[in-house]
C-alpha positions in Angstrom: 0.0 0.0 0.0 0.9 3.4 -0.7 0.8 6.6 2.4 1.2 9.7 2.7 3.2 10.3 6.0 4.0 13.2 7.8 7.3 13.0 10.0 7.3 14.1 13.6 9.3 16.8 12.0 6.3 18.2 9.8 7.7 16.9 6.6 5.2 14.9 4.0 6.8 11.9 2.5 5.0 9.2 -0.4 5.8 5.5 1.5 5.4 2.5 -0.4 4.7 -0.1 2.4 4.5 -3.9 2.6 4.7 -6.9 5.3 1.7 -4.7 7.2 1.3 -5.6 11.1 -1.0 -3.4 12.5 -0.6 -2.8 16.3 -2.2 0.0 17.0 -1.4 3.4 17.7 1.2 1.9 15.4 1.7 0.1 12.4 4.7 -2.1 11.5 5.9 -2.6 7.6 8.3 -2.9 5.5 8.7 0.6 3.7 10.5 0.7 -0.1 12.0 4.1 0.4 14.3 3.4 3.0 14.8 -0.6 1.9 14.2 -1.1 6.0 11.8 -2.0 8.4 9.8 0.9 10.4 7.4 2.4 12.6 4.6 4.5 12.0 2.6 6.3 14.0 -1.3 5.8 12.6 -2.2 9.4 13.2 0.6 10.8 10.9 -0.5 8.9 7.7 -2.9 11.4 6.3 -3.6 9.3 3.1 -3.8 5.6 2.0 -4.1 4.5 -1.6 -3.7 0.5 -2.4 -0.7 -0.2 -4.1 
């Protein structure tokens, strides 16, 4: 899936995510833009397209 995520820092990045484990307030995946596994917090993605 595709997000729009906005850093703790206030900037907007596109992620391309995969390997989803949803543990909320988080959610766990495997993002393509850093080739690494990460954290984000669920009320900093402001958009989710499929993908």
């Amino acid at each position: 899936m595709t997000v729009e995520y906005v850093a703790a820092s206030g900037n907007r990045t596109v992620r391309i995510l995969s390997e989803l484990v949803l543990d909320p307030p988080y959610l766990y995946a495997w993002c393509r833009l850093r080739d690494d596994q990460r954290v984000f917090t669920l009320s900093r993605i402001h958009g989710i397209m499929p993908g």
